[in-house]
C-alpha distance (Angstrom), angle and dihedral (degrees) to the residues before:
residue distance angle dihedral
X1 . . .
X2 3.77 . .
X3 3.33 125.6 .
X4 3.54 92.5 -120.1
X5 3.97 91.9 66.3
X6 3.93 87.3 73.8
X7 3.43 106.7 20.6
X8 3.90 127.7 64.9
X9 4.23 110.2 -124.9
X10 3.45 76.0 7.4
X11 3.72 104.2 -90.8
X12 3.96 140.2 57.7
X13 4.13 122.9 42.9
X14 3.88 98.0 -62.0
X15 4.39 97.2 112.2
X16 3.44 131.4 -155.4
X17 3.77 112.7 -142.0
X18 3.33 98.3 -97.6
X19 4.15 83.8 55.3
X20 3.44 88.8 60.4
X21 3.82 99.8 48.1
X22 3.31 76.7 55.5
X23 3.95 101.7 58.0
X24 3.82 89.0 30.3
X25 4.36 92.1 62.0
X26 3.94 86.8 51.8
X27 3.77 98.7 -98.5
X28 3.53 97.4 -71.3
X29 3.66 111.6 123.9
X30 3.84 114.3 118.1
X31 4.19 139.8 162.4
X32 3.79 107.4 -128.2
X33 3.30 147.8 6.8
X34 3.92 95.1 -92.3
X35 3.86 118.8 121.8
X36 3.98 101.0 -119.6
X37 4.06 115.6 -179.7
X38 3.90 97.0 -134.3
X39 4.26 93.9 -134.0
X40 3.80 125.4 142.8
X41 3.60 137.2 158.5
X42 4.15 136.6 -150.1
X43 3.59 122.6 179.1
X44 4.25 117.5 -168.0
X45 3.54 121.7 -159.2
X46 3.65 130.1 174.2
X47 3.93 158.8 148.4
X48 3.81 131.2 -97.3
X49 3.59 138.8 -163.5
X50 3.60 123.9 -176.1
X51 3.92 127.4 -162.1
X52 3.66 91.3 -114.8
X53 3.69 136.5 18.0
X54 3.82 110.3 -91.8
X55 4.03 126.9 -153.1
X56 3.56 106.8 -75.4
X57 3.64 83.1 -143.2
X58 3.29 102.6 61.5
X59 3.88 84.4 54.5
X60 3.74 103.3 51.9
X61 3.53 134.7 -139.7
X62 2.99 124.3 -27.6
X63 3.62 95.9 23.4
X64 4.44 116.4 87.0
X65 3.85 124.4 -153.1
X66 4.07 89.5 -81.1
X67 4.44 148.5 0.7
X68 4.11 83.9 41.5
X69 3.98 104.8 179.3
X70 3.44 110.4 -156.5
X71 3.94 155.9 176.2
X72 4.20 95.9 -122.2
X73 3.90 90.0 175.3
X74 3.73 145.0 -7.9
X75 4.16 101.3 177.9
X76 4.04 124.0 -178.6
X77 3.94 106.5 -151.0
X78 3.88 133.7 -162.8
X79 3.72 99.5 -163.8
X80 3.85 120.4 170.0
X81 3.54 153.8 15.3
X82 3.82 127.0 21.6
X83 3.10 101.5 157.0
X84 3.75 144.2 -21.9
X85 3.74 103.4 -63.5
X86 4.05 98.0 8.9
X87 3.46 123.9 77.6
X88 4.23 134.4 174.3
X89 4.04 129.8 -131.0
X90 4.38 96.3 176.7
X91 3.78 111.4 159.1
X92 3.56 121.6 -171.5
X93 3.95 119.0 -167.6
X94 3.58 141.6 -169.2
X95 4.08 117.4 -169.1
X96 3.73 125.4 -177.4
X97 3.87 86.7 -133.7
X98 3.61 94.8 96.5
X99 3.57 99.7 -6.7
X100 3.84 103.8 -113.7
X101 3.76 139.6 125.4
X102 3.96 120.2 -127.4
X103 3.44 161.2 144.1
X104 4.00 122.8 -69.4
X105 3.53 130.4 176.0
X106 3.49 117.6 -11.6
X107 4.19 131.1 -170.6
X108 3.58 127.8 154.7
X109 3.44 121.4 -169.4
X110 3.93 147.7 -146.0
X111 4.09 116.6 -176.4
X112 3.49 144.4 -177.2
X113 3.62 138.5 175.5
X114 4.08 117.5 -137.5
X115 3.95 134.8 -175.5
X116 3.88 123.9 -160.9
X117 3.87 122.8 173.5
X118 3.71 105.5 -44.1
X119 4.16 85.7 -27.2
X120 3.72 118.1 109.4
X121 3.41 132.6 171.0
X122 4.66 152.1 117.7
X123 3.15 119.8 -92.0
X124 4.46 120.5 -179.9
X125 3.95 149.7 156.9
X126 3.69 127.4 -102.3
X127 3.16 127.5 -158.7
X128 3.52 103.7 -176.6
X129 4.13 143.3 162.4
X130 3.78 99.7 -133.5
X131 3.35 139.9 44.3
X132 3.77 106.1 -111.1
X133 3.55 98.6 13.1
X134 4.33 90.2 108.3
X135 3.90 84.9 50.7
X136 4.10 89.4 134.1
X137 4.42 87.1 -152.0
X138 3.65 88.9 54.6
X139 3.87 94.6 -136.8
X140 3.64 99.1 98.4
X141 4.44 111.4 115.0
X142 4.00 86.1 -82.6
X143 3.73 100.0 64.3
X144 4.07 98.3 22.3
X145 3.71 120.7 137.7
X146 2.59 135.7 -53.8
X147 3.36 99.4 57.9
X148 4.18 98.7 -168.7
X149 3.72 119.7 31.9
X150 4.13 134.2 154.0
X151 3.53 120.0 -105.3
X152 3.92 83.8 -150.3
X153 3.78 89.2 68.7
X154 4.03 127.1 89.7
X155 3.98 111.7 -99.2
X156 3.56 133.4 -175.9
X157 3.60 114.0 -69.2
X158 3.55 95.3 -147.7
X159 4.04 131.1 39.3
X160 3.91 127.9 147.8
X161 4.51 111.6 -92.3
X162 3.26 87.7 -103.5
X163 3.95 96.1 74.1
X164 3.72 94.5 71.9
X165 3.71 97.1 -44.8
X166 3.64 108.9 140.7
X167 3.86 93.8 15.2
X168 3.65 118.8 156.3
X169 3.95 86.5 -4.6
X170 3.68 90.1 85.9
X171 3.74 138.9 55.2
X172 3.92 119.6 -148.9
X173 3.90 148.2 -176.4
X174 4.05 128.0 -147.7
X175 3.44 139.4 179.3
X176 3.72 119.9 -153.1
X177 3.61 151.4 178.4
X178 3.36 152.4 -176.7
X179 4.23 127.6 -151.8
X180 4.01 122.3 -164.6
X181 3.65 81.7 -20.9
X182 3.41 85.7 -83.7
X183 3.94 106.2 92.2
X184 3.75 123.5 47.1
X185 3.60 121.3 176.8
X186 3.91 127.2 177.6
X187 3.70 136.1 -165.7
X188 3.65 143.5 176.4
X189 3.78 139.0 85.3
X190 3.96 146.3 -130.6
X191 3.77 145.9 -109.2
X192 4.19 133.1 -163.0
X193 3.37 112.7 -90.7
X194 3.88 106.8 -133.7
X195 3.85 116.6 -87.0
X196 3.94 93.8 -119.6
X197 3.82 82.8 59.2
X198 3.58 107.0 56.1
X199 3.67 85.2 40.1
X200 3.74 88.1 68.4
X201 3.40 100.2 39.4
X202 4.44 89.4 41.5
X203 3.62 91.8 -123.8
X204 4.29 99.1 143.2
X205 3.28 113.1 -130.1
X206 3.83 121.3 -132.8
X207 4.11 98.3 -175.9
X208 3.94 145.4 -55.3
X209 3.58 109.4 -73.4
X210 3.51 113.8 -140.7
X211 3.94 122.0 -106.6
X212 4.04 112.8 -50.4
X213 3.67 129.4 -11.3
X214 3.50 108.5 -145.1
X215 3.83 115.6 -146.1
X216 3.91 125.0 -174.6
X217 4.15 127.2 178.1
X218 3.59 123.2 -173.1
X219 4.10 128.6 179.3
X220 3.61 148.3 168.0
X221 3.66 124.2 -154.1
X222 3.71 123.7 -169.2
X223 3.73 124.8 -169.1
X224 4.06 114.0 -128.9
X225 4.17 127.5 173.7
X226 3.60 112.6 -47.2
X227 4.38 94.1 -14.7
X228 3.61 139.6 30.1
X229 4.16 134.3 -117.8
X230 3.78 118.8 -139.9
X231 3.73 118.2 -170.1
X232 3.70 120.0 -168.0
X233 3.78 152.9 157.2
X234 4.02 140.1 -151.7
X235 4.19 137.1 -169.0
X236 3.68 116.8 -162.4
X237 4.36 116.8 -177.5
X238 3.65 115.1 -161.1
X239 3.98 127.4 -172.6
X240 3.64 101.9 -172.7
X241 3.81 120.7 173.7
X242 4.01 129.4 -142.0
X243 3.89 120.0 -87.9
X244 3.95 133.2 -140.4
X245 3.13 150.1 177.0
X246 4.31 143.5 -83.4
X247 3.28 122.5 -139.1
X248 4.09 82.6 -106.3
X249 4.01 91.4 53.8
X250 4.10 97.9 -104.7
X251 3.40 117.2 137.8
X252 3.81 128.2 -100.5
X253 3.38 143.3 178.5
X254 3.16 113.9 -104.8
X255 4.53 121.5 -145.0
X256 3.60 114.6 -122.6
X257 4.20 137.8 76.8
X258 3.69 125.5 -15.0
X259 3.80 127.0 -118.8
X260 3.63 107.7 -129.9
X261 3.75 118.8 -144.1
X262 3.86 122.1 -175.2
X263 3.52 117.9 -164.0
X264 4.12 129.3 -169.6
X265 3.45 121.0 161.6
X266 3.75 136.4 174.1
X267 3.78 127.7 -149.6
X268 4.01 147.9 -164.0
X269 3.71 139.4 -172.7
X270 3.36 138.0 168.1
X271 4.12 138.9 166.7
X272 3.61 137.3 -160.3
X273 4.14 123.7 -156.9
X274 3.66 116.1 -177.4
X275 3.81 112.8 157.2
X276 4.18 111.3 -63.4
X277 3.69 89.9 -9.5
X278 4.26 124.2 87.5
X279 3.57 125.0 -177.0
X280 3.77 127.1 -160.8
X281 4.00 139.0 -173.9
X282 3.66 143.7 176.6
X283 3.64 146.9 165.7
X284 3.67 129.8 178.8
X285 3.58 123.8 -165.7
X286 4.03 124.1 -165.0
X287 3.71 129.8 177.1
X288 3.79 116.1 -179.5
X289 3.85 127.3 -165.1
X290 4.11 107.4 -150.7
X291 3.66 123.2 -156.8
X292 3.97 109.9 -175.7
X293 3.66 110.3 -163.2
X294 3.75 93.4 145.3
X295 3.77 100.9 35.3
X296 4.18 92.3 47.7
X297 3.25 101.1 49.4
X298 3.76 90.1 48.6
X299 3.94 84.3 53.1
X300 3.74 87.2 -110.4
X301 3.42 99.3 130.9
X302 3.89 141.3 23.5
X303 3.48 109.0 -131.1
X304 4.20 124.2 33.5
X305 3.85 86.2 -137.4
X306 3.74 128.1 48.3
X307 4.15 139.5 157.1
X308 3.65 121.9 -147.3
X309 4.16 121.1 176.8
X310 3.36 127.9 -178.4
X311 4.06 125.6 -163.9
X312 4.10 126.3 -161.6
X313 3.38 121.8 -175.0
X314 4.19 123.3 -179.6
X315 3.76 143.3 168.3
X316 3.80 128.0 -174.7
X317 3.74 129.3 -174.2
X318 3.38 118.7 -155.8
X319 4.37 127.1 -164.1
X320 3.76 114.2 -164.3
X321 3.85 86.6 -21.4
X322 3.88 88.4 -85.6
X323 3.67 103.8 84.7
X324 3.86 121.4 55.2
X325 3.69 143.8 -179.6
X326 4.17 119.2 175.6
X327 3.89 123.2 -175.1
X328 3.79 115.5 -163.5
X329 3.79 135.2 161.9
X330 4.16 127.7 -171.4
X331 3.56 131.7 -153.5
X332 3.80 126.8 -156.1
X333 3.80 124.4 175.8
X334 4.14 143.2 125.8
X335 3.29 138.5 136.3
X336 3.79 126.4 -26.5
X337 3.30 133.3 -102.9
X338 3.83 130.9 167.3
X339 4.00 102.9 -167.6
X340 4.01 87.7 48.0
X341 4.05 104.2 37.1
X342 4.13 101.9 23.2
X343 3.88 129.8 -146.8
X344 4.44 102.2 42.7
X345 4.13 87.0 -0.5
X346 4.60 86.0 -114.5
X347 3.69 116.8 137.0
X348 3.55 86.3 -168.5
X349 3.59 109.9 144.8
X350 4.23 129.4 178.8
X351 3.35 144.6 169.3
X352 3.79 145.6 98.4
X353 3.85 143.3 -109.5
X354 3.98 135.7 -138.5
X355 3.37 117.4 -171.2
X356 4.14 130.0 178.1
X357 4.02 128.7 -164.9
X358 3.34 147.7 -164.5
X359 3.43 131.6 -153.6
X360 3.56 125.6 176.0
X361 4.32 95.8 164.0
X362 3.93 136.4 53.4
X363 3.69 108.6 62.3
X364 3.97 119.5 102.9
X365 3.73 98.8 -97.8
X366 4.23 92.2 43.5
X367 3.99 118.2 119.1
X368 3.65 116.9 -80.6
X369 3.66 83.4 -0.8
X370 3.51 124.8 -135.9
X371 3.70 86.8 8.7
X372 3.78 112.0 72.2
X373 3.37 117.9 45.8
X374 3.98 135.9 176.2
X375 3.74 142.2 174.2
X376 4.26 127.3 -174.7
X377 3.57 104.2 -162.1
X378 3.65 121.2 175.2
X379 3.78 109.1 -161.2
X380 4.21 129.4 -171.3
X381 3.79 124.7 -175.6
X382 3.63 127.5 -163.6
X383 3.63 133.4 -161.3
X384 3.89 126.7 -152.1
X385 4.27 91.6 175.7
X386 3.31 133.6 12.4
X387 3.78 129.0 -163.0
X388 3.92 130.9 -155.4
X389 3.80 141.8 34.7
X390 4.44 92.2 -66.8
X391 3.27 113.2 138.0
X392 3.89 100.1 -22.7
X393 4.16 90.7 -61.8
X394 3.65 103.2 146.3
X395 4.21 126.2 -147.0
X396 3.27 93.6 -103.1
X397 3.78 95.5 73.9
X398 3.78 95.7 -113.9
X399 3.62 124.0 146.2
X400 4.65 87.9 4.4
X401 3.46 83.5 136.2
X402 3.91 87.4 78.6
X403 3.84 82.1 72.3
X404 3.42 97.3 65.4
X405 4.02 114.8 123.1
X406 3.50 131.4 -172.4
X407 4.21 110.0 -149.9
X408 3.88 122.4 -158.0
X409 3.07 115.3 179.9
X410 4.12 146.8 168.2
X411 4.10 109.3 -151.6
X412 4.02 107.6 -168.7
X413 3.53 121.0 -176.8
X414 4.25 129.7 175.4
């Protein structure tokens, strides 16, 4: 099928609903009887400017101060079928940014279909390597937008564990299902993956978490003309401990109190097909409750107690999934503290994103069709505030616009 029939503009994470039927049954739906080894490829590279020159230092070789060209990804996939009801999603990437091969997201599957009364519906195992990454909507912290960014380029110094926090570092199991196709609930949690581990695989490692993680999704999606709405909500609870350092300069975990992150989050989507033209929104909404045993008794942090939220908002519209325009703004803020965040002790974050594409491939009568696929997307991020000690920006917000970065890049995938 084309790429288009799963994936909106018909590329990148954002799925149609067909693409998540797809995800929801485990990956497993196939034409023929034909043994197929589900492998693909996509490689991204691209050009940044920043708003002000940054440390070359702080970039690493080969990288100077500003106009870095580089090799963002090049990912090997096995993606599909192994069976009947189980199916694979395995990434493996290498980025420039460091200059080391790894895994990415990771979520194997087991699914079955199930009828009761006039009740139908799917319901399947994860086991999974982030937190999010099984979300079946694909707007959940793993897969948020936007969906290609530079490592070379400033970020947000603070956002709740949720947003990527324990990713790859952790290994986890879910159950799921899904009811009428209107009600989708998911439960399960996470443990650290040992430190010899995500050493081999290049994962970082940011600290033993503490026991099980407990992890919960619930949504409900209603069908309305010519799209559907899904509105939704998540809690993730982390215990993650303090880590050190060997005499060699690995990573360890280090014994000692837990810093306790809470994490509830609410979500929305919704898309619009009418003809040529697709419409997409979503926000996500995360409040996290922070209790830094480790971190304040280290002298890490001000306060024992903190809050930090962060807010995303986005909408894309889509003609003939070729041409693309997306619109998104973030939000991070909570409480201050100076030991923790530097210069006025805010985390407070703002600004916005615009991002156009091109894509010439993916739909049913493309060349080489589904094979070869591209996207151009030109990408520029702003910045209203700007928290931390990065590249002299103070808390106050003064002088984020050096932050800025405009992103071109070419995204190829076979």
């Amino acid at each position: 099928m084309p790429c288009s029939s799963c994936h909106v503009g018909a590329f990148g994470p954002e799925l149609t609903p067909f693409g998540r039927e797809f995800k929801l049954n485990g990956y497993t739906m196939k034409v023929g009887n034909d043994a197929k080894i589900p492998l693909s490829a996509m490689m991204v590279e691209s050009f940044l400017h920043t708003g002000q020159v940054q440390d070359p230092a702080d970039l690493g070789k080969p990288f100077k101060g500003n106009n870095n060209f580089s090799l963002d990804q090049a990912s090997v996939f096995l993606a599909g079928r192994i069976s009947k009801h189980a199916g694979v999603f395995a990434q493996a990437t290498y980025s420039e940014v460091g200059g080391l091969l790894g895994w990415d997201n990771v979520d194997v599957r087991y699914a079955r279909p199930y009828s009761h009364g006039k009740h139908n519906g799917v319901w399947g195992i994860s086991i999974n390597n982030n937190p999010t990454v099984s979300d079946v909507f694909n707007s959940a912290p793993a897969w948020m937008f936007p969906y290609m960014s530079s490592d070379l380029a400033p970020g947000a110094p603070a956002a709740p564990i949720i947003l990527d926090g324990i990713g790859g570092q952790s290994i986890g199991a879910t159950g799921y299902t899904q009811i009428d196709g209107k009600w989708y609930l998911e439960a399960g949690g996470y443990r650290s993956l040992s430190v010899a581990w995500t050493n081999k695989v290049n994962a970082g490692y940011d600290g033993k978490l503490s026991g099980f993680a407990p992890y919960a999704r619930l949504t409900y999606t209603k069908a309305v003309p010519n799209g559907d709405f899904t509105l939704g909500g998540f809690l993730f609870d982390v215990n993650r401990g303090a880590v050190g350092e060997d005499v060699n300069g690995h990573a360890i975990p280090l014994p000692g109190p837990t810093d306790d992150y809470r994490d509830l989050g609410l979500s929305g989507d919704y898309e619009y097909y009418r003809g040529d033209n697709i419409f997409t929104a979503n926000a996500l909404y995360v409040h996290e409750r922070q209790t830094l045993n480790s971190t304040f008794l280290d002298g890490g942090s001000t306060h024992l107690r903190n809050t930090l939220d962060s807010f995303n908002l986005k909408g894309s519209y889509w003609y003939q999934n070729t041409y693309g325009v997306s619109l998104a703004q973030f939000v991070y803020d909570g409480s201050n503290d100076l030991a923790l965040y530097g210069n006025n002790g805010s985390p407070n974050t703002e600004g916005g994103i615009v991002e156009v594409d091109y894509n010439p491939f993916g739909k049913s009568d493309s060349w080489k069709q589904p094979y070869v696929n591209v996207r151009v997307g030109l990408q520029y991020t702003w910045y209203t505030k700007f928290s931390g000690l990065v590249h002299n920006i103070d808390g106050a917000g003064r002088n984020a616009s050096g932050n800025d970065a405009t992103y071109l890049y070419l995204w190829l995938a076979l």
